[in-house]
BAFI-3210 file (N, C-alpha, C; in Angstrom, 3 decimals, decimal comma, padded with zeros to 6 digits):
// residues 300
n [1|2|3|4|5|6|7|8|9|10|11|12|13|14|15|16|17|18|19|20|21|22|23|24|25|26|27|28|29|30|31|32|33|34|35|36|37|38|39|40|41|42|43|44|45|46|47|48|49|50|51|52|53|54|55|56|57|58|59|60|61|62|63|64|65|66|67|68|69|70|71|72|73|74|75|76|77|78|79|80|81|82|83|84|85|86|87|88|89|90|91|92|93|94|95|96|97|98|99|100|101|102|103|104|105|106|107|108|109|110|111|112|113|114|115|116|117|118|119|120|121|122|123|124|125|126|127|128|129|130|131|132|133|134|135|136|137|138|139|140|141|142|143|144|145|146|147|148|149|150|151|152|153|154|155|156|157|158|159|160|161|162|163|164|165|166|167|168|169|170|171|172|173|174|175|176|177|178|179|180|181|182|183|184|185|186|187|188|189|190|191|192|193|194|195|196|197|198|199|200|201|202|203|204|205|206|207|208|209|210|211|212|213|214|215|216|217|218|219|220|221|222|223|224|225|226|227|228|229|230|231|232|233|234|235|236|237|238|239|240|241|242|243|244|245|246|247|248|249|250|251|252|253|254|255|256|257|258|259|260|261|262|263|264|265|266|267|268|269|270|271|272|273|274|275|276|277|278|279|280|281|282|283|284|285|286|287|288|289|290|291|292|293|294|295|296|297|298|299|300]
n.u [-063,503|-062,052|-060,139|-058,634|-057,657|-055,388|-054,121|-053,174|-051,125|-049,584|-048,420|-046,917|-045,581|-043,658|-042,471|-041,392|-039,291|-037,759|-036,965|-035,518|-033,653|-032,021|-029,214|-028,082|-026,873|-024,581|-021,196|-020,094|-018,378|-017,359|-016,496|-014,255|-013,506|-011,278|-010,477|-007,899|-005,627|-001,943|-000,806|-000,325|002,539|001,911|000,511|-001,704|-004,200|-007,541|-009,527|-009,025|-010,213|-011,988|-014,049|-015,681|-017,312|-018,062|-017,451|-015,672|-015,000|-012,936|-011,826|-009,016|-008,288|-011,109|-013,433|-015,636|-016,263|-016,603|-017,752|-020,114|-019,832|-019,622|-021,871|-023,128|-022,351|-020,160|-018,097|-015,117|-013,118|-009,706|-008,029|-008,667|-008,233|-006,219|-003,246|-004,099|-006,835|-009,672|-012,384|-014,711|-015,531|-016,727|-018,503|-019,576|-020,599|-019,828|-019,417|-017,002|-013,644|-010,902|-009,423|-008,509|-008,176|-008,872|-011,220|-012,363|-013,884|-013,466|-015,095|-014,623|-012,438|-011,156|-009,867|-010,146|-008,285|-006,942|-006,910|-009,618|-009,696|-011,030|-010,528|-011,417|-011,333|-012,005|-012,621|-014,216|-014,517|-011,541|-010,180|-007,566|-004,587|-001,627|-002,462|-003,604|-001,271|000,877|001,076|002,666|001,102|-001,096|-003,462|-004,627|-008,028|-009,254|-011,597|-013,325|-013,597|-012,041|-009,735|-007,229|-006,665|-004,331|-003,969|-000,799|-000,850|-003,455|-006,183|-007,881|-011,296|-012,591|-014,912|-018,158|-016,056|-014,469|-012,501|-010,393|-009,487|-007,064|-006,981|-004,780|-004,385|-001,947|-001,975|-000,016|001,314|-001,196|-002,258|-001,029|000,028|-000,337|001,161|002,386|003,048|004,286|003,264|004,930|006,115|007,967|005,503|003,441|003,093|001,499|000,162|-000,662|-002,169|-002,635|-003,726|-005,026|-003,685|-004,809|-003,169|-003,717|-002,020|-001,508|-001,603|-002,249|-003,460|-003,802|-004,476|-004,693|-001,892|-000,420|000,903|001,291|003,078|003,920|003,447|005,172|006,888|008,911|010,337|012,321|010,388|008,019|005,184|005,729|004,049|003,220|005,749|007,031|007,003|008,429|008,251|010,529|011,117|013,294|015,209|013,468|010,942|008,019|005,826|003,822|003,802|002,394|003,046|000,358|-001,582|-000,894|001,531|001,855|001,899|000,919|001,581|-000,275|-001,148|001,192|002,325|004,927|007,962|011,259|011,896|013,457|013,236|012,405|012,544|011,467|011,753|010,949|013,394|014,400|016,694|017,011|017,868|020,993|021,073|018,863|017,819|017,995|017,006|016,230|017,677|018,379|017,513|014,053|011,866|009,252|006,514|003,737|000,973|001,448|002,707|004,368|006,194|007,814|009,443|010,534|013,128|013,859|015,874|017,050|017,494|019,402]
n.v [024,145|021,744|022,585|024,778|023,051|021,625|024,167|024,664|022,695|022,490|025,398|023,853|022,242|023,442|025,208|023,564|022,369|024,698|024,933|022,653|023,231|025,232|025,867|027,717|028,426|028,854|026,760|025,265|024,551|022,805|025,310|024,429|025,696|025,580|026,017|026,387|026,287|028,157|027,324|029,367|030,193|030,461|029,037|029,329|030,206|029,682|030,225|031,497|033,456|034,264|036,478|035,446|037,679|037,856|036,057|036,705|035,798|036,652|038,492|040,722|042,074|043,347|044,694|044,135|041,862|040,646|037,613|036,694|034,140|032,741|034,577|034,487|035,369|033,599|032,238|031,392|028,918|029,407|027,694|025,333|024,123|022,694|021,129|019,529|019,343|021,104|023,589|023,654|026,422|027,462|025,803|025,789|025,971|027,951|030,019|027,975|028,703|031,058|032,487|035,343|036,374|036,772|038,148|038,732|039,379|040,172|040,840|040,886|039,579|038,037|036,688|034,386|033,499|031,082|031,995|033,431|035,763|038,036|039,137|041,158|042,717|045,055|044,930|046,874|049,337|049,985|049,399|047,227|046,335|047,755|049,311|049,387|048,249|045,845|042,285|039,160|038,942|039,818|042,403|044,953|046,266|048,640|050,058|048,393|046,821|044,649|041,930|041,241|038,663|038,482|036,375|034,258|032,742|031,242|030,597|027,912|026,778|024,030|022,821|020,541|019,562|019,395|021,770|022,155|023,790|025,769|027,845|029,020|030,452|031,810|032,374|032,837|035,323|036,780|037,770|040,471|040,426|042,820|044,421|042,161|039,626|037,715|035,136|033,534|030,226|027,691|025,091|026,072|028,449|031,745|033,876|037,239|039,975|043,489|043,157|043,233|043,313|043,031|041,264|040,490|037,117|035,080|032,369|031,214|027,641|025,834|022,698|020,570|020,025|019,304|018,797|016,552|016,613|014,693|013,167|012,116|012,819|012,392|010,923|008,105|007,014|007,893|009,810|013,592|016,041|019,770|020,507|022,572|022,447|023,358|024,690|025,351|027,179|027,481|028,136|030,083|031,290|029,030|027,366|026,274|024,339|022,457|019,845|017,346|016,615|013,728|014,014|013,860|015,747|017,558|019,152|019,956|020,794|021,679|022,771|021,627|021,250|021,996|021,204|022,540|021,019|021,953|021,684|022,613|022,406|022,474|021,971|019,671|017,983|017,711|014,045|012,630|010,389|008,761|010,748|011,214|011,861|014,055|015,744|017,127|018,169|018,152|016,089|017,392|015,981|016,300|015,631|013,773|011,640|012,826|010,745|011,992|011,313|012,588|012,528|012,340|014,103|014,772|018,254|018,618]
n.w [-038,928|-039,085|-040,560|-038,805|-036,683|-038,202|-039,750|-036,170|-035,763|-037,618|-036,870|-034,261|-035,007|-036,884|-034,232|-032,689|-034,093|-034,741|-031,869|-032,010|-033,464|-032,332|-031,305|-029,791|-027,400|-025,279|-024,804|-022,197|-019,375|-016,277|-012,978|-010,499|-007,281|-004,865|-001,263|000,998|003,626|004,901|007,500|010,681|012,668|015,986|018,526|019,528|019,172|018,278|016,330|012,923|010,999|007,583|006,432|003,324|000,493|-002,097|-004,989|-008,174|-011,640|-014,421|-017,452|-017,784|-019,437|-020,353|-018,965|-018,574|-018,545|-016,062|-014,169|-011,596|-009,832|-006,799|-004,461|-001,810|001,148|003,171|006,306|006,851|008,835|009,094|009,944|010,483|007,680|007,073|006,218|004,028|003,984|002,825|001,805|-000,227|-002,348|-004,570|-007,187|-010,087|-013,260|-015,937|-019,328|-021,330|-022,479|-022,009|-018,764|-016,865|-014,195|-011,011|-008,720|-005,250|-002,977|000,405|003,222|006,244|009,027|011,306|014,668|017,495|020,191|022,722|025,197|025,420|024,479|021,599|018,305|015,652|012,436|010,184|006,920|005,372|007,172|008,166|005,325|003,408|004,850|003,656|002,091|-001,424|-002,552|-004,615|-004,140|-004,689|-007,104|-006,658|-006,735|-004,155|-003,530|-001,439|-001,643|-003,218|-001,514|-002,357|-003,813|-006,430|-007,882|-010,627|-012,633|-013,740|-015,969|-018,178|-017,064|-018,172|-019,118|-020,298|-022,776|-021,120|-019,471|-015,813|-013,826|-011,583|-008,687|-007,043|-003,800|-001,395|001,177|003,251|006,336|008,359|007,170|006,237|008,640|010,239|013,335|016,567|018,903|020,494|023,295|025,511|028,423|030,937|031,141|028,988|028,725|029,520|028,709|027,642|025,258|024,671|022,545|021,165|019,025|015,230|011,663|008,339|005,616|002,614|001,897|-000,541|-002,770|-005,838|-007,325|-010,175|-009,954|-011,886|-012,580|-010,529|-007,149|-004,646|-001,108|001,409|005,054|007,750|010,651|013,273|016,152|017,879|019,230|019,091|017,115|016,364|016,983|016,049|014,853|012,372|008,817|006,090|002,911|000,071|-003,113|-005,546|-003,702|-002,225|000,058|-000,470|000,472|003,605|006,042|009,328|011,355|012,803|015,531|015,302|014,047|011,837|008,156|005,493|002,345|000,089|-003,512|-005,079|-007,421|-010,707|-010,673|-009,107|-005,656|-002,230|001,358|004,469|007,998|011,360|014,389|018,293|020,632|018,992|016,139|013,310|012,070|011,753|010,309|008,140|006,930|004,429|001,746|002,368|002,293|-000,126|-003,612|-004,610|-006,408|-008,562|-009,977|-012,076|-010,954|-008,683|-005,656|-003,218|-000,916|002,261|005,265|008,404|010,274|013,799|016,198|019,544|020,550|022,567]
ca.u [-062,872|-060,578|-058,807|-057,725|-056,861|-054,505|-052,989|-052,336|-050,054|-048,645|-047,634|-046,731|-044,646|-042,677|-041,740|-040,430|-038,124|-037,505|-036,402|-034,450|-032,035|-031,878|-027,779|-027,102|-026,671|-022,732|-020,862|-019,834|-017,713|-017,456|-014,812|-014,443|-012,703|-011,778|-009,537|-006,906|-004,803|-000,871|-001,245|000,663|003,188|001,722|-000,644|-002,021|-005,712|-008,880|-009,677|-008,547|-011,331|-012,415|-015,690|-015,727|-018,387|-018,621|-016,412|-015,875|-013,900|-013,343|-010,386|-007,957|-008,519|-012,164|-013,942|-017,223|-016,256|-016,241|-019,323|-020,259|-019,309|-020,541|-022,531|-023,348|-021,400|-019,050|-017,084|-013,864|-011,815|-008,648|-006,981|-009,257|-008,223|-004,580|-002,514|-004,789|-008,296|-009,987|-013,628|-015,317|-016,019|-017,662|-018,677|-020,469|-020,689|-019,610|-018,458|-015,795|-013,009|-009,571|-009,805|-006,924|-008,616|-010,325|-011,940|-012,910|-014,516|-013,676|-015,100|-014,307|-011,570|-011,670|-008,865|-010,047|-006,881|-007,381|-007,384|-010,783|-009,790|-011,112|-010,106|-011,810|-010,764|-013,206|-012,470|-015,228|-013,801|-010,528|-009,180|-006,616|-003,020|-000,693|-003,555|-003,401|000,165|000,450|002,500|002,336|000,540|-002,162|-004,103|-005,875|-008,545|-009,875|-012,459|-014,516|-012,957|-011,791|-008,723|-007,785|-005,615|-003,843|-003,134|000,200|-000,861|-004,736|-007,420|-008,810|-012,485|-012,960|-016,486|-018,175|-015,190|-014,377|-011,249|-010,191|-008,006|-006,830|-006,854|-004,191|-004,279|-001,279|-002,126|001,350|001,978|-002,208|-002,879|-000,246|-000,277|000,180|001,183|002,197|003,760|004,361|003,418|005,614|007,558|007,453|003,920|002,624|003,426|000,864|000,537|-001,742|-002,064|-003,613|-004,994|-004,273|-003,900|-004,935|-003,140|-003,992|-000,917|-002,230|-001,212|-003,735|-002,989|-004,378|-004,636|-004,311|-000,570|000,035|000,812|001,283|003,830|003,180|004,918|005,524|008,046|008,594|012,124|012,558|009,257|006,415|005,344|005,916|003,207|003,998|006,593|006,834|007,244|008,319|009,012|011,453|011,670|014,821|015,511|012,483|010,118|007,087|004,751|004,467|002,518|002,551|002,376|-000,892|-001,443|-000,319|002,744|001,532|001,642|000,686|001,624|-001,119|-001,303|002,488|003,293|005,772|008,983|011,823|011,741|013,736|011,952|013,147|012,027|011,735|010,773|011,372|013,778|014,364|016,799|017,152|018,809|021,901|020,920|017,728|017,146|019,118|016,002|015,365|018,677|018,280|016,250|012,853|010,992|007,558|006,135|001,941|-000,493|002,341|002,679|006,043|005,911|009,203|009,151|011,216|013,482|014,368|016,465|016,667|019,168|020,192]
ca.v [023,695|021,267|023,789|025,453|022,419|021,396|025,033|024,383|021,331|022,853|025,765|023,552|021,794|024,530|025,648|022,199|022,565|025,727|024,744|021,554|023,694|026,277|025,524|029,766|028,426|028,975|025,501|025,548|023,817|023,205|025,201|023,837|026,309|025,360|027,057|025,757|027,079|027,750|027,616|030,041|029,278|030,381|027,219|030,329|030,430|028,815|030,139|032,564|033,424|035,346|036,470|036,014|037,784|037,488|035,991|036,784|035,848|037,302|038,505|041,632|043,036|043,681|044,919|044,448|040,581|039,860|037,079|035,915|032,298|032,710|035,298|033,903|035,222|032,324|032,452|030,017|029,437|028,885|027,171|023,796|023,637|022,397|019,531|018,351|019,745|022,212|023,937|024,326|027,862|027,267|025,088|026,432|026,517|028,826|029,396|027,780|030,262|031,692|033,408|035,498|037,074|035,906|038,879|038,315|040,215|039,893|042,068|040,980|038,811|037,600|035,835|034,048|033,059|030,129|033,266|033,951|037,058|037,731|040,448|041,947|043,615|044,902|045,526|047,982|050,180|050,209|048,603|046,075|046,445|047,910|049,595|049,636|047,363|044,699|041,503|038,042|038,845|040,599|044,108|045,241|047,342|048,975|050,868|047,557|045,698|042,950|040,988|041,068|038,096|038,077|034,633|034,443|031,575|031,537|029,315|027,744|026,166|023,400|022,060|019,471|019,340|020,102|022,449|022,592|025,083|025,869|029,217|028,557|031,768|031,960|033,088|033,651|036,002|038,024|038,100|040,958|040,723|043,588|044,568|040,966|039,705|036,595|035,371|032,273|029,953|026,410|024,621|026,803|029,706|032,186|035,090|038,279|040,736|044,079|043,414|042,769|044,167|042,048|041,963|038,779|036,852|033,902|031,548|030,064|026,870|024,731|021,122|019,779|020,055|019,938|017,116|016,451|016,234|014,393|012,414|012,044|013,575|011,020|010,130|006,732|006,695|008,571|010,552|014,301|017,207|020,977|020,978|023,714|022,052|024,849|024,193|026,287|027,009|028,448|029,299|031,233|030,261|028,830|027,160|025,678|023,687|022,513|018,497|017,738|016,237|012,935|014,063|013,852|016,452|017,694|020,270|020,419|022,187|021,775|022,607|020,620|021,661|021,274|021,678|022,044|021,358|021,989|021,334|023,364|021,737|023,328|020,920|018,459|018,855|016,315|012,628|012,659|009,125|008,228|011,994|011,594|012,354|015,590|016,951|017,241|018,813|017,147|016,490|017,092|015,762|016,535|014,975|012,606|012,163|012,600|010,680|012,625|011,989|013,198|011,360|013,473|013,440|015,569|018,860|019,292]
ca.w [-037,689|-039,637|-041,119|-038,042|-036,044|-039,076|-038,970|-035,016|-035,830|-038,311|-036,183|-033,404|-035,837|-036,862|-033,103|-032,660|-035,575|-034,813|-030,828|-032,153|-034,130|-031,463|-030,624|-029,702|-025,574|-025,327|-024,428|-020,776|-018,163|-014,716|-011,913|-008,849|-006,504|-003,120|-000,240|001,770|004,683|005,170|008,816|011,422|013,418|016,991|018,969|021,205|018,589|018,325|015,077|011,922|009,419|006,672|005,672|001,841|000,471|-003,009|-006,161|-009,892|-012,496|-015,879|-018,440|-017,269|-020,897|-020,334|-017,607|-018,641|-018,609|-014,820|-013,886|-010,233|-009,583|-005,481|-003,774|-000,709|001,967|003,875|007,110|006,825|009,981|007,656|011,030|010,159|006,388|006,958|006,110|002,973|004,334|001,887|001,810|-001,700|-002,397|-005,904|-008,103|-010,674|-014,463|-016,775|-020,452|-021,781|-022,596|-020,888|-017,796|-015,931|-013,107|-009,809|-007,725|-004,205|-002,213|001,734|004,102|007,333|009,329|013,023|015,401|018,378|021,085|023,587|026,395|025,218|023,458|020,207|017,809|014,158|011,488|009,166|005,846|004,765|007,661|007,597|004,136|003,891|005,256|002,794|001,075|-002,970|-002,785|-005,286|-004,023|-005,336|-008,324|-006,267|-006,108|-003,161|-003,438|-000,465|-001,992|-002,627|-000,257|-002,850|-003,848|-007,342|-008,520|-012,074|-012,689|-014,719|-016,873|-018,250|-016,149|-019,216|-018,967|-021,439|-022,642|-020,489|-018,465|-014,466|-014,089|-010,265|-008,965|-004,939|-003,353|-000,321|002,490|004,159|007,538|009,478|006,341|006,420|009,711|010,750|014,638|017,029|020,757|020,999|024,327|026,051|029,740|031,448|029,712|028,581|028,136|030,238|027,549|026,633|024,348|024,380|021,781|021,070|017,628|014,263|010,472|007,682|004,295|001,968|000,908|-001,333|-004,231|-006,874|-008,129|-011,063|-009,614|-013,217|-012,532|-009,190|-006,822|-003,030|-000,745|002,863|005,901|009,479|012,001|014,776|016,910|017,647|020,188|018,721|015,975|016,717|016,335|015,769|013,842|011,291|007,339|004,707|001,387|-000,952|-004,702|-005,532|-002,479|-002,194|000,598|-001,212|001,452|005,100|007,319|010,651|011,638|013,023|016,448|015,167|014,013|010,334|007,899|003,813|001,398|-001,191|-004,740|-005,166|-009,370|-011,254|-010,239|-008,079|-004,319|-001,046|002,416|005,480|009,370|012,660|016,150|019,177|021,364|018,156|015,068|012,244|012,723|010,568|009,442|007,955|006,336|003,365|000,798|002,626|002,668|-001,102|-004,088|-004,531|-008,129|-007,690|-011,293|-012,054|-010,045|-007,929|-004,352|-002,300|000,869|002,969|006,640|009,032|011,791|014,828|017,611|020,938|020,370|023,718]
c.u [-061,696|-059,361|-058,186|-057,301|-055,225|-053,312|-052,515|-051,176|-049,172|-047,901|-046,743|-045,155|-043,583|-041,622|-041,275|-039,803|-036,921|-036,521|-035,223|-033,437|-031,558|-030,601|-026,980|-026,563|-024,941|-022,619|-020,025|-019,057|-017,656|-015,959|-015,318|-013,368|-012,945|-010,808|-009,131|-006,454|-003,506|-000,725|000,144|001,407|002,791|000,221|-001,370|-003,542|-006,324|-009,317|-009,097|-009,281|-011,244|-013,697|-015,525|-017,428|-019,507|-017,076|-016,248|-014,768|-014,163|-011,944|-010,106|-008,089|-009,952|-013,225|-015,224|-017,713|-016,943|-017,648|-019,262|-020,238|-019,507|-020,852|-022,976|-022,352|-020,834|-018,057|-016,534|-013,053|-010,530|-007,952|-007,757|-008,920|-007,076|-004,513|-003,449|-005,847|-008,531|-011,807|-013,598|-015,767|-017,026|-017,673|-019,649|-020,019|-020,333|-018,588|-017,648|-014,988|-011,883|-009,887|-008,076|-007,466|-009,502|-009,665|-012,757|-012,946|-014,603|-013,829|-015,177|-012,917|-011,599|-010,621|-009,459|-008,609|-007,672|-007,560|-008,280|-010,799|-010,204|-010,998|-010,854|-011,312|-011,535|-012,396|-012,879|-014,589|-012,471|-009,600|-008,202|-004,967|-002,120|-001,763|-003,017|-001,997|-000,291|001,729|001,570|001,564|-000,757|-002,812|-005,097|-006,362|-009,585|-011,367|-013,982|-014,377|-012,680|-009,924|-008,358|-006,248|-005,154|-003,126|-001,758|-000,071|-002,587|-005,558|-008,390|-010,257|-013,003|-014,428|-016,863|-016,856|-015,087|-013,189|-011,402|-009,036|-008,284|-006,628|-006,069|-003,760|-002,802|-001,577|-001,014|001,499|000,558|-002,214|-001,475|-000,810|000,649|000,369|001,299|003,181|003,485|004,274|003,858|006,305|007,200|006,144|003,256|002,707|002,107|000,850|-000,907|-000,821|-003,180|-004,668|-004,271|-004,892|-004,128|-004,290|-002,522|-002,918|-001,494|-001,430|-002,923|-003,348|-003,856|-003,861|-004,482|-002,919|000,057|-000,076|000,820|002,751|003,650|004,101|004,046|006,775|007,248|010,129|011,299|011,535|008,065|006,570|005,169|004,915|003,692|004,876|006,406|008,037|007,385|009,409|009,645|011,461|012,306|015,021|015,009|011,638|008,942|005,460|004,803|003,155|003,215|002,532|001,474|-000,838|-001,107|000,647|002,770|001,423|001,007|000,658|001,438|-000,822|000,306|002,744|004,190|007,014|009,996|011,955|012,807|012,862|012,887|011,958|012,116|010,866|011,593|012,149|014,533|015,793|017,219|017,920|019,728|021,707|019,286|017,023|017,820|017,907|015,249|016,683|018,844|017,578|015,193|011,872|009,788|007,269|004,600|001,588|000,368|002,108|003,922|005,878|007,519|008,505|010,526|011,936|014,238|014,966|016,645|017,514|019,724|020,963]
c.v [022,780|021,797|024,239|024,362|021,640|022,519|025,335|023,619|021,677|024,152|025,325|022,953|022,562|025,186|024,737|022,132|023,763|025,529|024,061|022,076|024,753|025,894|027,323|029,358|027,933|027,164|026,144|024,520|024,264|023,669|024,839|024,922|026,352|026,105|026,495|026,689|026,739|027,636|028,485|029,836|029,160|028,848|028,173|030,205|029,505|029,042|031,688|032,844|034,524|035,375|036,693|036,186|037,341|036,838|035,803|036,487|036,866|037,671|040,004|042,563|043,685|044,067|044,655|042,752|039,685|038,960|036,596|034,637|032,220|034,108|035,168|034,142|033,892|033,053|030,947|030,329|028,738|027,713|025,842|023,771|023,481|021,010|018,528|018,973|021,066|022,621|024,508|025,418|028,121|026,255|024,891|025,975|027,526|028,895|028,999|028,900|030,314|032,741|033,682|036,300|036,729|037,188|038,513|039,505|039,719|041,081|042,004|039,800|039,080|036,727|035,812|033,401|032,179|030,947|033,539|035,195|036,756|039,138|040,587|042,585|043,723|045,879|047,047|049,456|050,984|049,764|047,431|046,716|046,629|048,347|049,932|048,855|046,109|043,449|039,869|037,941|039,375|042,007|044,207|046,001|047,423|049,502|050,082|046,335|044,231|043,093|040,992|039,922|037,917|036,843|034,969|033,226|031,864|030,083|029,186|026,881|025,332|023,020|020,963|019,181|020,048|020,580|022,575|023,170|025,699|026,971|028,563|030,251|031,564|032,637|033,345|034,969|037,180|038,286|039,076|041,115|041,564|043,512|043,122|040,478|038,290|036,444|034,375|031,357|028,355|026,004|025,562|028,625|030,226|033,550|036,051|038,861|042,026|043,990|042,930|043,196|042,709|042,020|040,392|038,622|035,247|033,282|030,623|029,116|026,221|023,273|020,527|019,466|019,848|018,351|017,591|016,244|016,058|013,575|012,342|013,062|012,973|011,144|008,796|006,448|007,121|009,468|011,830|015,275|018,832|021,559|021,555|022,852|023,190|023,896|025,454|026,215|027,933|029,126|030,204|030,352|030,378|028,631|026,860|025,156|023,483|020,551|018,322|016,756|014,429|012,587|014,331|015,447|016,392|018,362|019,735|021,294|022,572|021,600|021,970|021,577|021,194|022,231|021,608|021,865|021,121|021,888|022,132|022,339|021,883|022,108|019,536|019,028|016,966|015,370|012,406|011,553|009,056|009,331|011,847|012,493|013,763|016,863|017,406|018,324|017,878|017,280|015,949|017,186|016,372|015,349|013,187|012,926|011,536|012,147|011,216|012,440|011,885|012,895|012,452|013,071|014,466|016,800|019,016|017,778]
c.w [-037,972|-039,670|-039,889|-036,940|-036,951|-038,925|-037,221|-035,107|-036,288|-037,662|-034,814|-033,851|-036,370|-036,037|-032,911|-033,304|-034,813|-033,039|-031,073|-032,347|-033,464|-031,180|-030,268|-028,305|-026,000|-024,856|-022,723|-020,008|-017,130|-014,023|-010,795|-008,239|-004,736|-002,579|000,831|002,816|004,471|006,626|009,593|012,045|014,913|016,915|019,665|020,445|018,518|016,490|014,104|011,048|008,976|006,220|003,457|001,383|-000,882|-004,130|-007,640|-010,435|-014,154|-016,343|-017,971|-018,362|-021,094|-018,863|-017,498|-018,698|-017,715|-014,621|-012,331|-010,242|-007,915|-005,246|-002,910|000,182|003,222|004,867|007,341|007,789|008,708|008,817|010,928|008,883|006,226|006,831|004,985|003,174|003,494|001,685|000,165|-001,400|-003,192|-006,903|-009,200|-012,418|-015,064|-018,122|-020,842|-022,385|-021,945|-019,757|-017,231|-014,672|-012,410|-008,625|-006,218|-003,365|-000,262|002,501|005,199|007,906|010,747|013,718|016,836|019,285|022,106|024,884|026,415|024,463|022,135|020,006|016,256|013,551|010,193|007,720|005,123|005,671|007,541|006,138|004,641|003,912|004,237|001,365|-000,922|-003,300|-003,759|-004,675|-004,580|-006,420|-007,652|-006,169|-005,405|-003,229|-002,493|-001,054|-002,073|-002,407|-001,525|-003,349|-005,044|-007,300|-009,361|-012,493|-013,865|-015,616|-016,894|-017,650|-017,584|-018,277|-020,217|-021,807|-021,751|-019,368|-016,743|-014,257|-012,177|-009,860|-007,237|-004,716|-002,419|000,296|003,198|005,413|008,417|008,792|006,245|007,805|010,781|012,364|015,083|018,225|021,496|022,217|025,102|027,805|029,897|030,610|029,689|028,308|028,597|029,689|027,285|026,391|024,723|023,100|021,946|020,042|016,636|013,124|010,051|005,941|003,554|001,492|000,397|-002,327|-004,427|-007,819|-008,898|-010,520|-010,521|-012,861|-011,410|-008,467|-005,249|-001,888|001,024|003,489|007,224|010,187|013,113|014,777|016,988|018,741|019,555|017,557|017,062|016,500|016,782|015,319|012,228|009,619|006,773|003,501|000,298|-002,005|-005,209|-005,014|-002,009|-001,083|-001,109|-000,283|002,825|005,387|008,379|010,721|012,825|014,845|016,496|014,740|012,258|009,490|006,370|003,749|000,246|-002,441|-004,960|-006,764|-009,253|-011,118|-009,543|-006,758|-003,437|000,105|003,453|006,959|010,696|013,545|017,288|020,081|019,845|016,960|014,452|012,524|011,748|009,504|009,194|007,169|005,267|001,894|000,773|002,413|000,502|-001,833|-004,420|-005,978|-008,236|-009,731|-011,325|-011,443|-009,215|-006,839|-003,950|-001,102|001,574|004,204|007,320|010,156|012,679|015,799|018,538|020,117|021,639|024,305]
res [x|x|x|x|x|x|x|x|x|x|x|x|x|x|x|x|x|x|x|x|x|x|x|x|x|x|x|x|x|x|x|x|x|x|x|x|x|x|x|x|x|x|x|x|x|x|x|x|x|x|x|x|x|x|x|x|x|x|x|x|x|x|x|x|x|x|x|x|x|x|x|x|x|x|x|x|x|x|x|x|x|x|x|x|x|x|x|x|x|x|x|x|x|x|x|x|x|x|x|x|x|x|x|x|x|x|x|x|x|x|x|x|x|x|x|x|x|x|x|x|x|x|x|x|x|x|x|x|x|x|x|x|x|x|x|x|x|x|x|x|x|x|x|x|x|x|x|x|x|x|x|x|x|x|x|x|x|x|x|x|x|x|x|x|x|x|x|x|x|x|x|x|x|x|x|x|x|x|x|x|x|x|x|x|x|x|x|x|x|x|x|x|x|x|x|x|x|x|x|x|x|x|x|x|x|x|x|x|x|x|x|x|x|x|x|x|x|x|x|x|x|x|x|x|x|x|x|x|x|x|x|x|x|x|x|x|x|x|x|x|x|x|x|x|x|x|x|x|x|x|x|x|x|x|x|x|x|x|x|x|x|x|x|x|x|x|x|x|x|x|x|x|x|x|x|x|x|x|x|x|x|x|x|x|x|x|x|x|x|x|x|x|x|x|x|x|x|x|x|x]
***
């Protein structure tokens, strides 16, 4: 009976050895991926969503790469994630390594209007708008209903580390609206439609690099809300927002570069004095913040 409680120990002893030096579990870091809005220019909706259903990443050279990072289908009104506001998508684990490809899978999209209308557009049915087109570094494939993005630079994942990185939707630019038509005029303005196509226009930024750029738009009484922010890089649009019902705005996830930005507001146009920093180009460094706001005066 000795004997074989001795050889227990000693095999016990062994698997404990044998666990300690166990180091085969890959090294891993964390992504954080969240999702922003560019918001539209009409005030006529209640909300803009997307059903995302699922999302993978993996390398462009291998197909056999791709891993799930969510599965849990999510409905995002994108029309609450403006001006700074952003919903985590994932935040998950996975190996350290280069990645150039983030797969998403959306299979539905929905526009409520303050009329009470609401409209659908289902993926799985009809595909997405401009079926099999690639723009912005994107391929759509109808077939299973996903998104493919080719990042032009590689989404590394270091050990122990958290890598965060912004999906931003443009919605004036997916949400193609149809049969659209206006009733009365001034505040008392509103819009029908018959419907609407859907065809994803996106940017994916690495936040490592990326900075902010935020403000006001106010005349010489109040700050102003609804005015349409867009920002330019080389003369290219780039992004937009809207200022928020306090007149305030932010454009998020802005790379190192240089910028123009320009202003729309219906009734308003820039105050020759007091804009001098806007009428410029703008040098957006990593992880800085630009405060630009905006002084207005009547146009009429």
């Amino acid at each position: 009976m000795k004997n074989i409680k001795y050889f227990l120990i000693a095999i016990i002893g062994i698997i404990t050895i044998s666990c300690s030096n166990d180091n085969t579990a890959d090294p891993t870091g964390t992504l954080s991926l969240k999702l922003t809005d560019a918001p539209m220019h009409y005030n006529q909706f209640i909300s803009a969503s997307v059903m995302i259903d699922k999302i993978e990443i993996g390398n462009s050279t291998d197909i056999n790469s791709m891993m799930t990072i969510m599965d849990t289908p999510m409905k995002y009104n994108l029309l609450e994630l403006v001006n700074g506001i952003t919903s985590t998508m994932a935040n998950v684990e996975i190996p350290m390594g280069d990645y150039d490809l983030i797969r998403f899978y959306i299979s539905s999209t929905e526009m409520e209007m303050v009329n009470g209308d609401s409209f659908t557009y289902n993926m799985s049915q009809d595909g997405y708008s401009g079926n099999g087109m690639m723009q912005n570094g994107m391929i759509l494939n109808s077939s299973n209903r996903s998104v493919d993005i080719q990042l032009d630079h590689f989404l590394t994942i270091s050990e122990g580390n958290m890598s965060e990185f912004l999906l931003d939707i443009d919605v004036d630019q997916s949400f193609m609206l149809e049969g659209v038509n206006f009733v009365n005029n001034g505040n008392g303005m509103m819009m029908n439609m018959s419907g609407f196509t859907f065809m994803p226009t996106m940017r994916f930024i690495d936040m490592s690099n990326a900075g902010t750029i935020s403000g006001a738009v106010q005349d010489m009484n109040e700050n102003l809300p609804n005015a349409t922010i867009t920002l330019k890089h080389n003369g290219e649009f780039y992004t937009s927002t809207h200022s928020n019902s306090n007149g305030h705005y932010a454009l998020i996830g802005i790379p190192e570069g240089m910028y123009t930005i320009e202003i729309e507001l219906e009734g308003y146009m820039m105050d020759p004095i007091g804009n001098e920093q806007n009428m410029g180009e703008l040098n957006m460094m990593s992880n800085s913040t630009l405060s630009v706001n905006f002084n207005m005066i009547t146009s009429n």
